[in-house]
C-alpha positions in Angstrom: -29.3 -26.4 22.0 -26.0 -28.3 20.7 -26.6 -26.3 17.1 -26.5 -22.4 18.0 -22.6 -22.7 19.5 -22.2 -24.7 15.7 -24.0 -22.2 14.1 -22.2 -18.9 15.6 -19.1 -20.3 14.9 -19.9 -20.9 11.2 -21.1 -17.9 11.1 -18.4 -16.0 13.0 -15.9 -17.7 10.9 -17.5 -16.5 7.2 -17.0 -13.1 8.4 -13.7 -13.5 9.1 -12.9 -14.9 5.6 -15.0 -12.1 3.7 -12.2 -10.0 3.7 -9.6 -11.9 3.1 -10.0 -11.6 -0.7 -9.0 -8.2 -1.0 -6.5 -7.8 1.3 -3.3 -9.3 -0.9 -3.1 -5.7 -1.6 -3.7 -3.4 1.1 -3.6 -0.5 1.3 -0.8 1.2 3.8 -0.5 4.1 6.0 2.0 2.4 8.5 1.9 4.5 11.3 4.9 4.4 13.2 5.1 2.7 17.2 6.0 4.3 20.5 8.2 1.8 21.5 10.5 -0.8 19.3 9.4 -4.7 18.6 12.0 -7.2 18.3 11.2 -9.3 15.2 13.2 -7.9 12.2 9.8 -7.9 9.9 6.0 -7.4 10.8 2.7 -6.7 9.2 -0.2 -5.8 10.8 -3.2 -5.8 8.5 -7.0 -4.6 9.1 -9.0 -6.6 7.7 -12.3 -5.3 7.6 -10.8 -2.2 5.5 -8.3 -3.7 3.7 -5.7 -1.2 5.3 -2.1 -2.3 6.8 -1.6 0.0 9.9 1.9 -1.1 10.5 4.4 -2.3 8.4 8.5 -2.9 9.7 10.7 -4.3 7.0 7.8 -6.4 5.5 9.2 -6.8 2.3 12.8 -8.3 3.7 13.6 -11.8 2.9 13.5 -14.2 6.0 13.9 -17.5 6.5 10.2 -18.8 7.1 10.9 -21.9 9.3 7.8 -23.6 9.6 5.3 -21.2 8.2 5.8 -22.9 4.8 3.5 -25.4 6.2 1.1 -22.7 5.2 1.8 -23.7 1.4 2.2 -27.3 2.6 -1.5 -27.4 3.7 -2.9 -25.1 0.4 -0.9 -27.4 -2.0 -2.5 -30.5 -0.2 -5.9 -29.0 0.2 -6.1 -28.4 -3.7 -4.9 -31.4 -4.9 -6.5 -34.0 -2.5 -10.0 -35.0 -3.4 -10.5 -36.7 -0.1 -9.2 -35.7 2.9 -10.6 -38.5 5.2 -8.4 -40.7 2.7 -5.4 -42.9 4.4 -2.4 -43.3 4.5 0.2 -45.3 5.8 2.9 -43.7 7.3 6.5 -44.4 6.1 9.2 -43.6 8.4 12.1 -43.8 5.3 10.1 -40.4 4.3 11.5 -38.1 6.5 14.7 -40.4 8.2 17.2 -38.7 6.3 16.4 -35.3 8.2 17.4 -37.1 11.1 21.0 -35.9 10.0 21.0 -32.5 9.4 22.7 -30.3 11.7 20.0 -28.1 12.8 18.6 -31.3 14.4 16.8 -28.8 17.4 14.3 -27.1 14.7 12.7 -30.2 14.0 9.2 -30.7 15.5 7.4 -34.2 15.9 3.8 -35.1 16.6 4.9 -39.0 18.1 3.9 -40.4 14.6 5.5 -43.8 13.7 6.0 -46.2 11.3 3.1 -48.1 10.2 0.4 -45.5 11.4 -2.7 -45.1 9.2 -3.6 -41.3 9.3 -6.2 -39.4 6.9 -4.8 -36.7 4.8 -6.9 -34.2 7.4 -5.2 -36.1 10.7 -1.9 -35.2 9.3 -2.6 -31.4 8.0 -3.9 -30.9 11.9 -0.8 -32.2 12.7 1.6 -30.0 10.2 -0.5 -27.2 11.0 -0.6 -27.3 15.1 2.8 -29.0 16.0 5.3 -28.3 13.1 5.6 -32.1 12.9 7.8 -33.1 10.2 6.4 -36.8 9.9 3.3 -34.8 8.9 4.4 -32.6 6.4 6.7 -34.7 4.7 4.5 -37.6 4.2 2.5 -35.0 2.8 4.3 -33.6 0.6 5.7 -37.4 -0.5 2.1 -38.7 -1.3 0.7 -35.4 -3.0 4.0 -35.2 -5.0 3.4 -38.5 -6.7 5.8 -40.5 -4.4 8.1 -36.9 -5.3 8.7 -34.6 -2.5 10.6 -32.5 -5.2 7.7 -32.9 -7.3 5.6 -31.2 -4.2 8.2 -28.1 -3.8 7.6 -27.6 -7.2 3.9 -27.7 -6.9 4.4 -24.9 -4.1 6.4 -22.9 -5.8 3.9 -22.9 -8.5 1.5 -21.6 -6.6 3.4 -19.1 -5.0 3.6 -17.9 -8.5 0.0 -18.1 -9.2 -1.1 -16.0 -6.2 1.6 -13.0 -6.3 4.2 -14.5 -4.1 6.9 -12.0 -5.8 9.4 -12.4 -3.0 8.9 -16.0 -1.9 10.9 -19.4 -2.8 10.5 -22.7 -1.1 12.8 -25.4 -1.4 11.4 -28.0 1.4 7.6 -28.4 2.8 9.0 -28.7 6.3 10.4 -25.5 6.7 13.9 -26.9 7.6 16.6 -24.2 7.1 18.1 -23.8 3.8 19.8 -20.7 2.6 18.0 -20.8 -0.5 14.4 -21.2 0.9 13.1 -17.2 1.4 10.1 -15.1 1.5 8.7 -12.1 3.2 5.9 -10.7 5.7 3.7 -9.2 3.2 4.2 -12.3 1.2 3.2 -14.6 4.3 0.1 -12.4 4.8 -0.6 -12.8 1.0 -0.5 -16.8 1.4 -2.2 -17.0 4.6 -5.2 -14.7 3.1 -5.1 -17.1 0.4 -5.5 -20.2 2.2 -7.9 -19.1 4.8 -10.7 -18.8 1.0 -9.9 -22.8 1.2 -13.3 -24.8 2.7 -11.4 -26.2 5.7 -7.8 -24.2 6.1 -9.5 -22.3 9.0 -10.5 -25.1 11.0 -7.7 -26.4 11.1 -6.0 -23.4 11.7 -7.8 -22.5 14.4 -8.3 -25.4 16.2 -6.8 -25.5 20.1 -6.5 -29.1 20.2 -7.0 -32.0 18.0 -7.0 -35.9 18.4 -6.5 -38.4 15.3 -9.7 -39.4 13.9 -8.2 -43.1 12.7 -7.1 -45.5 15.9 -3.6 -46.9 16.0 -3.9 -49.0 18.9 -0.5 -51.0 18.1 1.8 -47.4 18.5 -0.9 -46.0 20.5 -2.2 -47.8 23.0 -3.8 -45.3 25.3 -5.7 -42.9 22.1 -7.1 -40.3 24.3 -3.4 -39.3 25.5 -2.2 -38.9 21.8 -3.4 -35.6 21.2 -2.2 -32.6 19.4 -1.7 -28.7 21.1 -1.3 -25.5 18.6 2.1 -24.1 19.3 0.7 -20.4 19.5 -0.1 -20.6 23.4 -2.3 -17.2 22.8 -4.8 -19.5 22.0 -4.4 -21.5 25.6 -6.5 -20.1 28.2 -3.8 -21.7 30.9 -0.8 -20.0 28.8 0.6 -16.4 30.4 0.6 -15.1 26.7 -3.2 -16.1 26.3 -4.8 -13.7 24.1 -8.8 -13.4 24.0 -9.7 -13.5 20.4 -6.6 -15.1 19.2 -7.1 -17.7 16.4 -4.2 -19.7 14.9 -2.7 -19.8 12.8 1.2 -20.3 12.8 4.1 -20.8 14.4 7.8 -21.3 13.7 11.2 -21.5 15.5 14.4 -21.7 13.7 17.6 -21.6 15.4 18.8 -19.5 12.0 16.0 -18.0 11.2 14.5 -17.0 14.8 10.9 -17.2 15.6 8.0 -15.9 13.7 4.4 -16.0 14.0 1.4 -15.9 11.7 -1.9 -14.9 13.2 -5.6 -13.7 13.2 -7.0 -11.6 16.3 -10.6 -10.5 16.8 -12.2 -7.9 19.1 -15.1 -5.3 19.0 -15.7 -6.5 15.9 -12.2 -5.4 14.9 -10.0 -8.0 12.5 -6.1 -8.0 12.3 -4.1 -10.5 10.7 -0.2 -10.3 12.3 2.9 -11.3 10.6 6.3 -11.4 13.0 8.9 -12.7 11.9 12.6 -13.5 13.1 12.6 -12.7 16.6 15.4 -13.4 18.9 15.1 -16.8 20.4 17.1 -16.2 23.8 17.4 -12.7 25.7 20.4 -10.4 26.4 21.0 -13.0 29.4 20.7 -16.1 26.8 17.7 -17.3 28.3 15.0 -18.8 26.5 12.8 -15.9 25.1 9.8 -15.9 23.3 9.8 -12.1 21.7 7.6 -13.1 18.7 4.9 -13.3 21.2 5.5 -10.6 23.1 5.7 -8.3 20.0 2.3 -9.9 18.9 0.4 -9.5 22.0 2.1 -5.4 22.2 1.0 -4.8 18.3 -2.6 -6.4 18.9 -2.9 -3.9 22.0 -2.1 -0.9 20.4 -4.3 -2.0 17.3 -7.5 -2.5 19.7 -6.7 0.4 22.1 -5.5 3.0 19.6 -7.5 2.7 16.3 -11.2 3.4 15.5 -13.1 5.0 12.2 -13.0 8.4 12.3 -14.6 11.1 9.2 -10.9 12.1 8.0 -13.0 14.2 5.4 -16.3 15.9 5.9 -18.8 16.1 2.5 -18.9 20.0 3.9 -15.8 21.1 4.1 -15.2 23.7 1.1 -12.1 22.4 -0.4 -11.7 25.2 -3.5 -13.3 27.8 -5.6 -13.5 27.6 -8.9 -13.8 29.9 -11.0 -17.0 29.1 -13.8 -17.3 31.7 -17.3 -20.3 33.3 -18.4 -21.8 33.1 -15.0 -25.0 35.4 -14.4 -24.3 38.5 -12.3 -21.7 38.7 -10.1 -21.3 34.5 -10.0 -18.1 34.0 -11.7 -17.4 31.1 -9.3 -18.1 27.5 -7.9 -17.2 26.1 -4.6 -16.5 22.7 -4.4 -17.0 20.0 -1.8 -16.5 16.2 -1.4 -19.0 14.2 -3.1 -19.2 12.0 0.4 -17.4 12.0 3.8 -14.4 9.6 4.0 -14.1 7.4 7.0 -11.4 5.6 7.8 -9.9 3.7 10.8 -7.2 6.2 12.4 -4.6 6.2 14.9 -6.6 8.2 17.6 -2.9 9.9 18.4 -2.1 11.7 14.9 -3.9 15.0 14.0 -6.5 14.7 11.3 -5.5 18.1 10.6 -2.3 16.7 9.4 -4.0 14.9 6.3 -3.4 17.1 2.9 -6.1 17.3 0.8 -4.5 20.1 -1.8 -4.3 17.3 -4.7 -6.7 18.2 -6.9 -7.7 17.0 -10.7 -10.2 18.7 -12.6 -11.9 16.9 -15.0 -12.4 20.3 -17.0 -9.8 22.8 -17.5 -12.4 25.7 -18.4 -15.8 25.8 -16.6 -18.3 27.7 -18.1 -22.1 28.3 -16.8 -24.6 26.7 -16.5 -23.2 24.5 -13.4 -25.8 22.6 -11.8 -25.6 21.4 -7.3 -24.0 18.1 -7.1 -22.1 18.5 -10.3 -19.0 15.9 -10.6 -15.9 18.8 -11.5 -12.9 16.7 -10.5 -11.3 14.5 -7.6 -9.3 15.2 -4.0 -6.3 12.7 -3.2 -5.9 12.9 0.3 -2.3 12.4 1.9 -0.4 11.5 5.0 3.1 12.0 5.3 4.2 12.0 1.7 1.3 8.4 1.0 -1.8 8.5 -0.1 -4.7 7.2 1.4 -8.0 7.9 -0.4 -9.7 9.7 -3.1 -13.0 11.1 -3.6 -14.8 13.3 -5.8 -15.4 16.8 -5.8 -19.1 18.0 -6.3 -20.6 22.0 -7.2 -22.0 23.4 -3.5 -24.8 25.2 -5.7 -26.4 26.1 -9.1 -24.6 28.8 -11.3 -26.6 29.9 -14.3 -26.0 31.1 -17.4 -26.1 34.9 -18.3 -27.5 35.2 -22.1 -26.0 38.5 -22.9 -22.6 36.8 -22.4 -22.7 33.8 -23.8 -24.3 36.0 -27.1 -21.5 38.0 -27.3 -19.2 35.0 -26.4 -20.8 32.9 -29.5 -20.4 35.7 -31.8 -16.3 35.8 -30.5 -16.2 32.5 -30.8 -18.2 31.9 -34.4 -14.7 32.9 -36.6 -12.7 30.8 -34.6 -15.2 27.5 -34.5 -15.2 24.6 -37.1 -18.8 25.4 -38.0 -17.0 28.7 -39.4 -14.0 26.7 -40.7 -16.6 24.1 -43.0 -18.7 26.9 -44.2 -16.0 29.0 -45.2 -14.0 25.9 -47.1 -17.8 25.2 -48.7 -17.9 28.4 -49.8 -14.4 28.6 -51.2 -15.3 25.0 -53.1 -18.6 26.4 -54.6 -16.8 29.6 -56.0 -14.2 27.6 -57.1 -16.6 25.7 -59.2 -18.8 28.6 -60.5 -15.4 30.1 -61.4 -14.4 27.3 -63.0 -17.9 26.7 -64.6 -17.6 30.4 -66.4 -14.5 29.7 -67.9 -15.4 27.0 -69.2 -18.9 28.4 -71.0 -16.7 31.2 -72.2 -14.5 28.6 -74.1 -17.1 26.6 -75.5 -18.9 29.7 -76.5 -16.5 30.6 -78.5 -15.5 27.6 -79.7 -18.9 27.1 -81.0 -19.3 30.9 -82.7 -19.2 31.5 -86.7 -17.8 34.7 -87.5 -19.8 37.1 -90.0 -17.2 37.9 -93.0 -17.5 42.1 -93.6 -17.8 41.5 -97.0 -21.4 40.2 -96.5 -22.2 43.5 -94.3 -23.5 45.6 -97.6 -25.7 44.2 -100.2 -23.5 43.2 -103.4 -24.6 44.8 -106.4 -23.7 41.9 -109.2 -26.0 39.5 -107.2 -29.1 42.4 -107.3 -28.5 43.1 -110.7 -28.8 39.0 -111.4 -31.4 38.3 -109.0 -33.9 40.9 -111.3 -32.8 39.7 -115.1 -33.9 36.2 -113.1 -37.3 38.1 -112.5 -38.0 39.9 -115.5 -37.2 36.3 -117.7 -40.1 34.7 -115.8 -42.6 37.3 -116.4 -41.3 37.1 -120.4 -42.4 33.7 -120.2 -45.2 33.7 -119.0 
């Protein structure tokens, strides 16, 4: 009985992950919201159809805070071949952060000096608490004793997965003017890293309690447990969320806070970025917008989208008109090759879609045309983007009339290249007879004895020879 909760969640969480690998570039129709959030940039992705549904200043540069842990954990979980491996925790790794001035934004996890922690203890810790221990012991092991050597190793693979928009100069997140990305380049990473075999568990997890005992610093193990800073996954917390999962926190006192995280419902997927909300209210009281605009952006996402047919395979679209048709046919209509569904914001007009951007694969139809015939392709578009294309298909047969395409062959015969080559043959092969003439005209002649006109009339000294010759013979004999 233990197995099928397992085994749902397993399954559950593949799903989830399926789409993930396409959705570095979604595809956007950013509908607009009826009332304002207050982080400065957010993405909200669907994940199922690869489609970002809202999109407010997602390619501005922000200071991440924390959400580089992100990177922290995908660096770690692709260069360490053993995550139950320990280590000993150093306090001189992170000590000198003790003295920076934005001494507030650090986060601990109650991790000491002379701990022993597995690689995976302290990625739940980065990952749920921020903790700085975590990340830069982390970063100091995996970076060959280098914790520049790590940043490097991140910033590599910010390169390596598309990251156009995105530097990191520290794995804690600390603030540093130099250290920048965006929202869509957040959602990028965190699509990224949720491929890796054990990102999402981490993630995702509620809760978590160090797998290696450290009864010296830690007398009483059971208390030394670790909470995920989004309360939308507490059940007790007023921002609790059904179908929240994970995956990201981060509060900055220069950078605001910001969120990174995965909602399902109705078999419905989002993946929220928000980032740099206001940390205190018009009042200067503690606020905690980031949340607020998460929870308002995942209601309007569950309540206000579903897949509707934006495009019917029977709507007529166009005639076109088709040459040497039979009878009175001289034309085609056209119609989508299949319907297009798509999720839609149940409170803009289909209507409002264009479909009037049409390609023609042919430029000149002519007959016969047969049902179901591919003749070109639809872009449809909203407000000035476009959001899909399909083909366009023949709505019926159109024959062929004989007469005209006769008469249309015997038009076209002068002006086709069969006409061209047999014309040039014929040119050649007169040429060469021409040519051949000539030339037996010249060697006749050439070869001809002329007949002297003296020879024309018998000459009477040679007669009058030719018989004294005869008449001498007879003598003899």
């Amino acid at each position: 009985m233990t197995l099928k909760p397992k085994i749902f969640a397993v399954i559950s969480a593949f799903a989830l992950i399926l789409p993930f690998t396409q959705a570095g570039n979604a595809k956007a129709i950013s509908f607009s919201l009826k009332d304002p959030i207050y982080s400065e940039s957010a993405l909200l992705i669907n994940l199922d159809c690869d489609t970002v549904i809202h999109d407010k200043s997602a390619d501005t540069k922000e200071q991440p805070g924390p959400l580089v842990n992100i990177m922290t954990a995908v660096v770690c979980l692709e260069n360490c071949p053993d995550l139950k491996q320990e280590v000993t925790i150093d306090e001189s790794v992170w000590e000198n952060l003790y003295n920076t001035e934005y001494y507030d934004d650090l986060r601990f996890a109650e991790i000491y000096d002379g701990d022993k922690l597995s690689y995976q203890d302290l990625l739940y810790a980065m990952m749920l608490t921020s903790s700085v221990e975590a990340s830069q012991t982390i970063a100091y092991e995996i970076g060959g004793k280098s914790v520049s050597g790590f940043v490097q190793m991140m910033n590599d693979k910010a390169q390596e997965i598309g990251l156009t928009s995105t530097y990191f100069t520290n794995p804690t997140g600390m603030y540093d003017p130099n250290q920048y990305t965006t929202a869509r380049d957040m959602a990028t990473l965190t699509e990224y890293a949720l491929t890796l075999p054990m990102f999402d568990n981490i993630a995702s997890a509620q809760s978590y309690s160090p797998s290696v005992p450290n009864l010296e610093n830690h007398p009483d193990q059971d208390e030394w447990v670790w909470y995920h800073s989004n309360t939308m996954t507490d059940p007790d917390d007023d921002y609790y969320y059904p179908g929240v999962r994970g995956v990201k926190t981060a509060n900055l006192e220069k950078g605001g806070r910001s969120i990174v995280t995965l909602a399902s419902k109705d078999g419905h997927n989002y993946l929220l970025v928000a980032m740099n909300a206001p940390m205190v209210d018009e009042n200067g009281d503690v606020a905690f917008y980031h949340l607020d605009d998460a929870t308002y952006l995942l209601d309007w996402a569950f309540e206000h989208f579903s897949y509707q047919t934006i495009l019917a395979n029977t709507t007529e679209i166009q005639e076109l008109p088709v040459d040497l048709a039979e009878g009175d046919d001289g034309y085609v209509l056209v119609k989508p090759k299949e319907d297009i569904t798509m999720l839609w914001y149940d409170d803009v007009d289909i209507s409002l879609i264009r479909h009037d951007k049409i390609r023609w694969y042919k430029t000149d139809l002519t007959a016969p045309v047969k049902k179901g015939e591919i003749l070109g392709e639809v872009t449809l578009e909203y407000s000035g983007e476009e959001i899909a294309t399909t083909e366009l298909v023949a709505v019926s047969d159109v024959k062929r009339s004989w007469s005209k395409y006769n008469l249309y062959a015997v038009k076209l015969f002068p002006k086709s290249d069969w006409f061209r080559k047999a014309l040039t043959v014929s040119c050649v092969l007169s040429a060469i007879y021409i040519i051949l003439c000539i030339y037996s005209y010249i060697m006749y002649k050439r070869n001809e004895r002329p007949i002297k006109p003296l020879y024309l009339t018998p000459d009477p000294k040679k007669i009058k020879k030719s018989d004294n010759k005869k008449k001498s013979k007879k003598r003899k004999k």
